[in-house]
Each structure stands twice: as structure tokens, then as C-alpha cells.
C-alpha positions in Angstrom: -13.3 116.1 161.7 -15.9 114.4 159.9 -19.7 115.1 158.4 -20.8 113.4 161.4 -19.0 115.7 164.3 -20.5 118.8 162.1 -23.2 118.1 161.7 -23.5 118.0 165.8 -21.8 120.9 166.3 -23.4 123.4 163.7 -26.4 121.8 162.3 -27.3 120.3 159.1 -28.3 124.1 158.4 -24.5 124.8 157.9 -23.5 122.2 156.4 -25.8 122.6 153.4 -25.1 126.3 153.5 -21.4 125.8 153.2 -21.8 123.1 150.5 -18.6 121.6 151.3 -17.3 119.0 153.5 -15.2 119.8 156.4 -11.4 120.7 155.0 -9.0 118.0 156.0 -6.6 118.6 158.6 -3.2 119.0 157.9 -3.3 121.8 155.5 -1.9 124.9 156.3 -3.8 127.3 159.3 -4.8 130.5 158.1 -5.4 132.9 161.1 -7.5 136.3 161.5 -8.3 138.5 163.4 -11.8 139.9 163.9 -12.3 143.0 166.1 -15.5 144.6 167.0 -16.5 148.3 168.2 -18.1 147.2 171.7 -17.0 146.3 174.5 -17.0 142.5 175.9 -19.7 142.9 178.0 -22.1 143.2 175.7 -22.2 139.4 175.2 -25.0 139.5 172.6 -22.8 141.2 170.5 -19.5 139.9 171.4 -21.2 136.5 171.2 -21.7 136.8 167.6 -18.5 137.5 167.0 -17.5 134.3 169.1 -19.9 132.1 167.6 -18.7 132.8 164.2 -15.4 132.2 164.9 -16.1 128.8 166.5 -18.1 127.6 163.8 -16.3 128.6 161.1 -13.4 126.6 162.8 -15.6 124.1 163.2 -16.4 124.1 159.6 -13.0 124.4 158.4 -11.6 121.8 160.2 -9.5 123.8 161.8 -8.4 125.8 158.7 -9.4 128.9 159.6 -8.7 130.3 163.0 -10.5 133.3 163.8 -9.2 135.5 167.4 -11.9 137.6 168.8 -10.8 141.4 169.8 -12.9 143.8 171.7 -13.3 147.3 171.1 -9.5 148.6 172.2 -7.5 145.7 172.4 -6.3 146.1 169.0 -7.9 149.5 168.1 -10.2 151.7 168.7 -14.1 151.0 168.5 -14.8 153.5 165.3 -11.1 152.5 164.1 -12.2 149.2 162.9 -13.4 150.0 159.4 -9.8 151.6 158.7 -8.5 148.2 160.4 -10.1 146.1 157.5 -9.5 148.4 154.6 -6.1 148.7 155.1 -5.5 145.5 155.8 -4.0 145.7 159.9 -6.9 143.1 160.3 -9.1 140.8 158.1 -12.4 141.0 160.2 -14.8 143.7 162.0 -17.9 143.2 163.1 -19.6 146.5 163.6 -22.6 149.1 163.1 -22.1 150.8 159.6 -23.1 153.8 160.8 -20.6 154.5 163.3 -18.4 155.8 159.8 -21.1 158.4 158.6 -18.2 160.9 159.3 -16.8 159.7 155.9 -19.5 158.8 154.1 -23.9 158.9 155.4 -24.4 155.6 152.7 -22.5 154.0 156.0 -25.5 154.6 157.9 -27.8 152.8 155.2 -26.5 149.5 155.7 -27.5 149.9 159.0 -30.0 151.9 159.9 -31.6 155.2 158.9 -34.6 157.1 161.3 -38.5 155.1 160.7 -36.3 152.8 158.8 -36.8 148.9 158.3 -37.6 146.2 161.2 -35.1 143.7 161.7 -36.9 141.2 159.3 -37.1 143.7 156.8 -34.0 145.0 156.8 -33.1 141.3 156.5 -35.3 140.8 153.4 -34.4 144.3 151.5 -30.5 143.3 152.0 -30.5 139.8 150.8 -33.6 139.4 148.7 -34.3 143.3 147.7 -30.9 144.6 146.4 -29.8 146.0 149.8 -26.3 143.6 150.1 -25.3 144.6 146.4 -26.5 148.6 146.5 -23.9 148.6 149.9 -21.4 146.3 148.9 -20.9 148.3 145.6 -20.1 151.4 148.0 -18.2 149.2 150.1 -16.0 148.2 147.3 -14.4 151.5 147.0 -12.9 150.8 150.4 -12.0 147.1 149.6 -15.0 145.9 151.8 -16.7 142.7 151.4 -20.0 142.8 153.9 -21.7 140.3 155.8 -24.8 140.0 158.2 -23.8 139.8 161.9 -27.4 139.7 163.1 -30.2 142.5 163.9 -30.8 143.7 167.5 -34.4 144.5 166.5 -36.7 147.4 167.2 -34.4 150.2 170.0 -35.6 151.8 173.1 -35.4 155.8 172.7 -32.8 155.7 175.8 -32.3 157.4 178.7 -33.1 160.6 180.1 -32.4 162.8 183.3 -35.3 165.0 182.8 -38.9 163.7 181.2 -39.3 164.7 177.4 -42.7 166.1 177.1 -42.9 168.3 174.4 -40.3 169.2 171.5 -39.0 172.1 173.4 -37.7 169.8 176.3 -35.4 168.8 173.7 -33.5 172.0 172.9 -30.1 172.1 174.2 -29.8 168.2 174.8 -26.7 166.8 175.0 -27.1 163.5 173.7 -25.1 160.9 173.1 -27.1 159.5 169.2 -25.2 156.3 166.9 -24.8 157.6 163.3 -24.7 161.1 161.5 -28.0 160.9 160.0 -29.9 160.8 163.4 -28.0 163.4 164.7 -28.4 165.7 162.3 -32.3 165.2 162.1 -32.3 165.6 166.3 -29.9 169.0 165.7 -33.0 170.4 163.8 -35.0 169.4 167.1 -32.6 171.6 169.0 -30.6 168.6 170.2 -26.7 168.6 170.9 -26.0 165.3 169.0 -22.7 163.5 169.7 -21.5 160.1 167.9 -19.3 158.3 170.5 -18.6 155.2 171.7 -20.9 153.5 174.0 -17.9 152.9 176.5 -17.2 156.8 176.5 -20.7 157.9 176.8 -21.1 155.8 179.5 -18.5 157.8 181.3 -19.8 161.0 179.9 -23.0 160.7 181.3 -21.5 159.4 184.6 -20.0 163.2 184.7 -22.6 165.4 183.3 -20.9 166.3 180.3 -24.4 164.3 178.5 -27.9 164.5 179.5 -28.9 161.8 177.9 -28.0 158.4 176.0 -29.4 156.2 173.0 -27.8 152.6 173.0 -29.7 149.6 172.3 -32.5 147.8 174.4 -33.1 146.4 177.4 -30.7 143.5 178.2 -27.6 145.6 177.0 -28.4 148.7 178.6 -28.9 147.3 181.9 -25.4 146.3 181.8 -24.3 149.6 181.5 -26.3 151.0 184.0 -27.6 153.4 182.4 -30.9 154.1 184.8 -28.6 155.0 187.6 -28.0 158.3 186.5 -30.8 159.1 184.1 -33.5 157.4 185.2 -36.3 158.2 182.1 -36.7 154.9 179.7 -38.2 156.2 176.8 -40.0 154.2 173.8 -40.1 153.3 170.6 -36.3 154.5 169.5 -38.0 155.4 165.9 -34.1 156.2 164.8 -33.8 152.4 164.7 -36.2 149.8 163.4 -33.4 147.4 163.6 -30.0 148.0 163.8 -27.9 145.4 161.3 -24.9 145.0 162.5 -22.4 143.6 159.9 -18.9 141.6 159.3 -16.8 143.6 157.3 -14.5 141.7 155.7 -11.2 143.0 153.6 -12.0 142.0 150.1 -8.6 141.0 149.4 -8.3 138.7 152.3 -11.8 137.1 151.3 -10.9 136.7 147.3 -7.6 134.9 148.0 -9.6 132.1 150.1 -10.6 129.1 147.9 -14.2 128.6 147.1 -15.2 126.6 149.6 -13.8 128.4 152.3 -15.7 132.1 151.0 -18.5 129.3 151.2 -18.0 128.4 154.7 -17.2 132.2 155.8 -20.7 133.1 155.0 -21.9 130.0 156.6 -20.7 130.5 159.7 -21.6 134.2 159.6 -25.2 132.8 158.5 -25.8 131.1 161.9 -23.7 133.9 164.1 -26.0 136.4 162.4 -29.2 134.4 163.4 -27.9 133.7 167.1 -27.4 137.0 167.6 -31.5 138.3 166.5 -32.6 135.7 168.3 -30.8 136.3 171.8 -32.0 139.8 171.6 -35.4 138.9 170.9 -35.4 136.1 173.9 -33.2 138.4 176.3 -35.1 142.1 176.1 -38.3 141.3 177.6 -36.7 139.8 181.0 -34.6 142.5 181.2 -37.2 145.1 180.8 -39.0 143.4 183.9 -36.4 143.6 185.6 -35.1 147.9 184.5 -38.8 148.0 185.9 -38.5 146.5 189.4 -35.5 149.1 189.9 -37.8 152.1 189.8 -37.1 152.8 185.9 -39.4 155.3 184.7 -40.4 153.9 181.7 -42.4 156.8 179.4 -43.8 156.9 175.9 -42.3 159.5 173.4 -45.4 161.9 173.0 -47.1 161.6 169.1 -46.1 165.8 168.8 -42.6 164.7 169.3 -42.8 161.5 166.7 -44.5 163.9 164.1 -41.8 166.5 164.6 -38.9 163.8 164.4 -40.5 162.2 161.0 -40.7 165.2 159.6 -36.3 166.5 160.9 -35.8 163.1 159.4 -37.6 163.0 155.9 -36.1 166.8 155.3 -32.4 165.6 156.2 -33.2 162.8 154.2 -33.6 165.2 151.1 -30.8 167.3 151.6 -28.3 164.0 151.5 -30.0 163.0 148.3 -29.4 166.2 146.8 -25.8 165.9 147.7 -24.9 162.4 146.8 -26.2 160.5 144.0 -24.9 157.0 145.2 -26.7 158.0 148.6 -30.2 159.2 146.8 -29.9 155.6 144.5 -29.3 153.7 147.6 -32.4 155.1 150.4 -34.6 155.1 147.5 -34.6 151.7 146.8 -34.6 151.2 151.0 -37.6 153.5 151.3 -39.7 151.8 148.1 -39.2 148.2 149.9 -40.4 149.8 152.7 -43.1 151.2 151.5 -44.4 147.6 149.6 -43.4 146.3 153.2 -45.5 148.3 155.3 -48.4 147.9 152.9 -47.9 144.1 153.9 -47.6 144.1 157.2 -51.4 146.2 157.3 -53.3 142.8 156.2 -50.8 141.0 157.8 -48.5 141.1 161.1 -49.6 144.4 162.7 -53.1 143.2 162.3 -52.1 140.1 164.7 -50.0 142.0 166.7 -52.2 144.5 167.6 -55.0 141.7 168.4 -52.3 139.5 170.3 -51.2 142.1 172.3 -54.7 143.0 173.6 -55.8 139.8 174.7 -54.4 137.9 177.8 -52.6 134.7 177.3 
């Protein structure tokens, strides 16, 4: 393939980010496997995954051929880290914080409770320390990390009763992504359960859950969620923006040449950016249309955002005074934050909130 062909099929973009022309054909084919922890129907997600694997092949010239696995076709959907670190498979693409169970620094390269937007996480892990901070505590399970996109600011998910006041919340069962949320909800009287998205979707279907936290519109439509609990609640303050990442084994990625690391990160460059952006362009249309099924869409009440700020910021102590590496880590999350949010007061809230009250 030459410069040319690229540059149609991926974009000058990649090119200059891989620094390297395309790798003649010929040489040998090296083959990996990614696998994922959703199911394919989730094509924002699984798309991600498919759109770095073609353009890395692209890239490659055909070098490198990536297979796509969703969650249970190889292994199971909170199996994959294992996968990578023991070398069964060279790829996952994943939420960190599905692994909190052996470690809660998982859940910081990911997403903590009134954590970062997607643009900020973006900007604290690539430009703020964040990607070195996380893969320095990746490295002790032979983990080399990669963006695999944001799905932006969550919905607080669905409900068979309304949440009106903190005490509607005692004896939830809820089905709530990573071990730091759940633990802040448990102090809100909430039966937290980390699952996969496929079981709680089967859960719920039975009554063994009263309610579910996924994503956002456009995937939880899919899953049909408002069926059976039929209260959309808002903002999902657990998740400012969930980063999704490639975890790559280490090994796998030091034994590649230079210009193919180059062209892995590449390809996971523009997978990572597809994957924001569909979510962005996706989740309003697919809010219109929860809405024309009779979704009861609600607001989570200020009392219960002031009561979940303060669950989070005390669980948020007692992991720091447990685990240094964990203290080192949200500190440096929570000070970008903080210079972030002081920003975004002269800055983008100010033109949201004016764009938002005026009619286009």
C-alpha cells in the first residue's frame, strides 16, 4: 500500500502521528487478538475496537492483523484484564474500573464520582500526568494503556420507582460500574452490585435489581432498559466521562519495532476520537426518541447530589488512607480538576449556560 492509499483511508492525521510510512508487504503477519467487556451491540464501543483494528492494518500494511472479540467469545467481560496480563491475548479494550476488586487505582483511569469531563480527563491523562501516574500502576501487571475514547457525561440510569429524597434510596438494589461508586451509594443505603451490563440486563428483567446505571442514551435504548424501569434519571455525577482504554500486554507491545508501537498508538488515536465523537452525535437523538416512548425522564433532587458529594469525598479519604499509590494518584486527578473547573467558570459553562437558554 502506498502513502497515497493511506492517506485516503485514515487521514493525513495518521500518517503524521504514526511517523512512518506504510510497512511493505511481504514481511511476516503478526496477529492479535483484542477482546472487549461489552457485548457487540453496543456498536459505539465495539466500533472502536473495529476501527482500530482496521486502521492499524491499514497502516501496517497489512502487518498487523488485529481479530475483534466480544465480551464471551473468548472470555468473560471482567476476565479481560487477566487476558492481557497473562498473555492468553495481546489486546482489551475496556473500563478500568470494572477491576476495582483488585485494586480501586483501576477505577482512576477511568472514572471516579464528580470526577473529570471527557475533555478533561483527556487533558489530565495526556497533558497532566494522568497516562504515566496509571501506567506506572499498570506496570506491575505488565500493562501498557491506551485511550479508546470517552463516552462523555452519564445518565444516572434507570429506575422502577422515582428517587425523591435520600431515603428512597435505602435498600436499592442497583446494578453501579466500579467499586468506588458503590461503596459511596452503600453509605446512601444502596445495595451496590458491579456486574456485567449483559447480566444486569437479565437481572433487572427478573427483579433480582431495582435499578441500573449504564451509559447514555443511544446505548441504553438498545438494551431496553425503560421497559421495565421506566424512571431516566440525570446527571449520572458518578461519571463525568467514562475513559475507556486499550490495554495492551507490555511484552507484546516492547517486542514490536518502533514504528509499529508508533502506528499502534496511531490507530488507537483515531479509534479513541471516533468513538467521543459518535457518542456525542448519537445521544441527543436517542434521547428524543427514550422520550417519545413515555420515558419518564427526572432530575436527581440537589438534597440527593449534596448527600452523594459528600458518601463520595469521605470514601475518597478512607482509600487514601489505605493506599499511598491511590492517595498520589486522585490527588493529582482532583488538583487538575480543581485548576480545570476554575477555567471552565470564565470560560465554557459561561457559554453553555447562555447557549442553552436562548433558542437557535
Amino acid at each position: 500500500m502506498d502513502r497515497r492509499s493511506l492517506v485516503k483511508h485514515v487521514g493525513m492525521a495518521g500518517v503524521l502521528a504514526a511517523g512512518v510510512a506504510p510497512v511493505v508487504r511481504g514481511q511476516e503477519v503478526l496477529r492479535w487478538r483484542l477482546v472487549t467487556s461489552f457485548p457487540k451491540v453496543l456498536d459505539a464501543i465495539s466500533g472502536g475496537a473495529e476501527k482500530f483494528a482496521q486502521s492499524l492494518r491499514l497502516m501496517s500494511g497489512g502487518q498487523i492483523e488485529v481479530s475483534v472479540h466480544s465480551a464471551g467469545e473468548l472470555m468473560p467481560a471482567f476476565g479481560v484484564m487477566e487476558g492481557v496480563q497473562n498473555g492468553v491475548v495481546e489486546m482489551a479494550l475496556t473500563a478500568p474500573y470494572y477491576f476495582t476488586d483488585k485494586d480501586y487505582c483501576f477505577a482512576l483511569g477511568c472514572a471516579v464520582p464528580f470526577g473529570l469531563t471527557a475533555r478533561q480527563m483527556d487533558a489530565w491523562m495526556e497533558w497532566g500526568g494522568g497516562r504515566k501516574l496509571m501506567d506506572d500502576f499498570y506496570a506491575q501487571y505488565g500493562i501498557k494503556s491506551l485511550s479508546a475514547g470517552n463516552t462523555g457525561t452519564q445518565m444516572g440510569g434507570w429506575y422502577r420507582k422515582e428517587i425523591k429524597t435520600v431515603q428512597d434510596l435505602h435498600g436499592l438494589r442497583m446494578r453501579a460500574g466500579g467499586g468506588l461508586l458503590g461503596d459511596a451509594l452503600q453509605k446512601l443505603g444502596v445495595q451496590a452490585v458491579n456486574m456485567p451490563i449483559a447480566d444486569a440486563q437479565q437481572a433487572l428483567e427478573k427483579g433480582r435489581l431495582d435499578a441500573v446505571e449504564f451509559v447514555g442514551p443511544y446505548d441504553d435504548q438498545k438494551l431496553g432498559f425503560g421497559k421495565i424501569a421506566p424512571y431516566y434519571y440525570y446527571p449520572g455525577w458518578w461519571e463525568g466521562g467514562a475513559e475507556l482504554a486499550y490495554f495492551i500486554n507490555a511484552k507484546a507491545f516492547a517486542a514490536l519495532s518502533p514504528e509499529l508501537r508508533a502506528m499502534v498508538e496511531a490507530a488507537a488515536a483515531l479509534a479513541a476520537k471516533d468513538l467521543t465523537a459518535k457518542y456525542l452525535a448519537y445521544n441527543p437523538a436517542a434521547l428524543k426518541k427514550l422520550l417519545s416512548e413515555r420515558v419518564q425522564l427526572r432530575a436527581f433532587p440537589r438534597e440527593l447530589m449534596d448527600a452523594g458529594f459528600k458518601a463520595v469525598m469521605a470514601t475518597m479519604a478512607e482509600h487514601e488512607a489505605k493506599s499511598a499509590p491511590f492517595k498520589k494518584i486522585h490527588r493529582s486527578l482532583r488538583g487538575f480538576q480543581h485548576d480545570q473547573l476554575l477555567w471552565d467558570r470564565f470560560s465554557e459553562f459561561r457559554y453553555a449556560s447562555y447557549m442553552s437558554a436562548v433558542r437557535l
